[in-house]
C-alpha positions as CSV (number, residue, x, y, z in Angstrom):
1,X,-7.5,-11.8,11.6
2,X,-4.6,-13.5,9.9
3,X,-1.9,-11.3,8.0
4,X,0.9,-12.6,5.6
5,X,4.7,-11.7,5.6
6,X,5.0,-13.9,1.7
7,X,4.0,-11.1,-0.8
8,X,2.7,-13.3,-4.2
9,X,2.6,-12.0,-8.0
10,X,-1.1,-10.9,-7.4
11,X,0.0,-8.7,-4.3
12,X,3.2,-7.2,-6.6
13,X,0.2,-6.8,-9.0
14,X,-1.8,-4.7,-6.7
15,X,1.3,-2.7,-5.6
16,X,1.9,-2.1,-9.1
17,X,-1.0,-1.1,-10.0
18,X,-1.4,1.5,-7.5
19,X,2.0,3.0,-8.0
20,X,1.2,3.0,-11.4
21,X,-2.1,5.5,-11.0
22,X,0.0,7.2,-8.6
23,X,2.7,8.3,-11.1
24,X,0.5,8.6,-13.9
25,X,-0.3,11.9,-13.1
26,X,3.7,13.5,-12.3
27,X,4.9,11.5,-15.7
28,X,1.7,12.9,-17.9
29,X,2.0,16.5,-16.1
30,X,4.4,18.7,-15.9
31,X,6.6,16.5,-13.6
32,X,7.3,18.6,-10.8
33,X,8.8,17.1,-7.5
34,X,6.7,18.3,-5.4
35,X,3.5,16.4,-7.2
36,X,5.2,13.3,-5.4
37,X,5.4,14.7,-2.1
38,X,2.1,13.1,-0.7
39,X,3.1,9.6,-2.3
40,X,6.7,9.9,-1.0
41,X,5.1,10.9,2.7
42,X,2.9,7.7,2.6
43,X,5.9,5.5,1.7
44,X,7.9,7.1,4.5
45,X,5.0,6.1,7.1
46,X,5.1,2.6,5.9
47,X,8.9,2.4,5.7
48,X,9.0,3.0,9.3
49,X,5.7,0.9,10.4
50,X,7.7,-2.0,8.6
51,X,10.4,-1.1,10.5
52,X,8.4,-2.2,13.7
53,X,8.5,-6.1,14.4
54,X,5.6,-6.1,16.0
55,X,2.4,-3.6,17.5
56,X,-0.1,-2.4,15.5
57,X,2.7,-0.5,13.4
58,X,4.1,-4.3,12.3
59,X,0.8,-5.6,12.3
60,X,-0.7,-2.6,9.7
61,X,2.6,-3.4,7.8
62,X,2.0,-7.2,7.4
63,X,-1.9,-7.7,6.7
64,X,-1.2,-4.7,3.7
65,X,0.6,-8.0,1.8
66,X,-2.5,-9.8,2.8
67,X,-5.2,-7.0,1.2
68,X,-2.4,-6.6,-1.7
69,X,-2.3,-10.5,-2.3
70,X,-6.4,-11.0,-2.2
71,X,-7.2,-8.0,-4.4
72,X,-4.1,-8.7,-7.2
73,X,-4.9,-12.6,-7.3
74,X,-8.8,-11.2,-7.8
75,X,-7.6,-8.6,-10.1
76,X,-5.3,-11.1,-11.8
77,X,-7.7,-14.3,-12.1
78,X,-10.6,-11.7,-13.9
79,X,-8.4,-10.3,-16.2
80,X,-6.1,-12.7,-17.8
81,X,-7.8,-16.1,-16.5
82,X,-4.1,-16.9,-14.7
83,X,-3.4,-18.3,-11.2
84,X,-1.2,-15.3,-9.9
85,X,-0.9,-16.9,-6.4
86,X,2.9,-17.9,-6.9
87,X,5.2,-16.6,-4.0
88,X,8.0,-13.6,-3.9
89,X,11.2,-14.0,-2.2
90,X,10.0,-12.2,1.3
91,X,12.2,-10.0,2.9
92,X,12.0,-7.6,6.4
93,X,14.0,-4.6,8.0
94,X,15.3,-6.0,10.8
95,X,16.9,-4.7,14.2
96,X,15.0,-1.6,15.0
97,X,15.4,-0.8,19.0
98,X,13.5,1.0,21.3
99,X,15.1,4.5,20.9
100,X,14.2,3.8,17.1
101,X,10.8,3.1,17.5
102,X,10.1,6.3,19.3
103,X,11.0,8.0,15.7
104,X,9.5,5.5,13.8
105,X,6.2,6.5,15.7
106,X,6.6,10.4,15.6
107,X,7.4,9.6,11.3
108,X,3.9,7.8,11.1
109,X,2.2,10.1,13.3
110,X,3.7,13.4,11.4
111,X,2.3,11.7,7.9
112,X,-1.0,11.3,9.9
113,X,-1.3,15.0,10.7
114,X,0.2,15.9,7.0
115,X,-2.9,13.2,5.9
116,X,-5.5,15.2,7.8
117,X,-4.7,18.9,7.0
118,X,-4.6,17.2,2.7
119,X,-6.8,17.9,-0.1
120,X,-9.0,14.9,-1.5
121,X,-6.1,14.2,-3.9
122,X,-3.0,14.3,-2.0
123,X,-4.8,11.9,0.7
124,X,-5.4,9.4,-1.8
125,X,-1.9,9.8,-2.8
126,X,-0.7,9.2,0.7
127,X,-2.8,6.1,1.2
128,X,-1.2,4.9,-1.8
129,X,2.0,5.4,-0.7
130,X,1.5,3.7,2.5
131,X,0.2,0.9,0.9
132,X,2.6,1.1,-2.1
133,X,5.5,1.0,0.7
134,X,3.9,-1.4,3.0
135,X,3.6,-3.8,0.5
136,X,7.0,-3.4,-2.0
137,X,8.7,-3.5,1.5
138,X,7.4,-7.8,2.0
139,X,9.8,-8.1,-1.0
140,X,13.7,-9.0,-0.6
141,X,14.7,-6.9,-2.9
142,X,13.2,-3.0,-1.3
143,X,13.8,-4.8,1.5
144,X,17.2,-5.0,1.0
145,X,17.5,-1.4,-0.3
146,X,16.1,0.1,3.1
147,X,17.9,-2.5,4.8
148,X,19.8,0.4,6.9
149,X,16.4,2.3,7.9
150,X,16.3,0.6,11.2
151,X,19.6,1.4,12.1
152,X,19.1,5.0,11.1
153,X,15.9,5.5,13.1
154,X,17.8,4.1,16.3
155,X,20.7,6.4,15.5
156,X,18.3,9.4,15.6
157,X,16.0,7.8,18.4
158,X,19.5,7.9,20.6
159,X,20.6,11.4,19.0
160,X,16.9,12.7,21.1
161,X,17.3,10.6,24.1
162,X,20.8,12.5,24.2
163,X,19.4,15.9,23.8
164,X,17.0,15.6,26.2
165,X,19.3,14.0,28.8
166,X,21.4,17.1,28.6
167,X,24.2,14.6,27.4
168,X,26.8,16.5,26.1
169,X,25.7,19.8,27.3
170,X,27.4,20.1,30.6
């Protein structure tokens, strides 16, 4: 299976499109906080698998831009009769260290027990944010904005390792 790290107009399409039926909902409703919740939970899972360079965390990450890409082209092509294959500036978080990914992991695996205790609705809304996230995050530009995620994760990663090496304590 091949996977893509070069998010195109069709992907940003999909993406779009996704976070669009997403928010419908919160901005036609009464637009409580807590409607976002399950989107917000997805995003953070993502965030954090994109944080990974590598595993099946990095590899989920990078073949979301290659569903994205496929489907938005597809989407694009039918209903406009435009080539939407043109490439995005791509962008990564980079420098995520082993006490980091142990966080990263517990993240994705706390939104996987939050996605199996959901409703119909709110898992939907958590797939969407994972994908949503997964696929925004190929971009330079959320990229950029998250840019001190990895950092942060190894910061807490070591804060654990600390606590539960007594460091400190004695």
């Amino acid at each position: 299976m091949t996977a893509t790290t070069t998010l195109t107009l069709g992907g940003l399409l999909a993406a779009l499109l996704v976070l669009t039926a997403n928010l419908h909902p919160w901005w036609t409703g009464t637009r409580e906080m807590k409607m976002l919740a399950p989107f917000g939970k997805g995003f953070s899972a993502a965030a954090c698998a994109a944080a990974c360079p590598g595993g099946l965390l990095g590899w989920a990450h990078s073949r979301s831009g290659t569903v994205a890409n496929g489907a938005g082209e597809r989407t694009s092509a039918v209903a406009t009769g435009t080539d939407s294959g043109t490439g995005l500036t791509g962008g990564q978080l980079v420098g995520l260290g082993s006490t980091g990914a142990v966080v990263a992991v517990l993240v994705v695996f706390l939104v996987g027990l939050a996605y199996k205790k959901a409703g119909k609705a709110d898992k939907r809304r958590i797939i969407g944010g994972a994908f949503v996230g997964s696929v925004l995050l190929l971009t330079a530009g959320v990229a950029g904005a998250l840019a001190w995620l990895p950092g942060a994760l190894d910061t807490a990663g070591a804060v654990v390792v600390d606590a539960v090496q007594g460091a400190g304590i004695l």
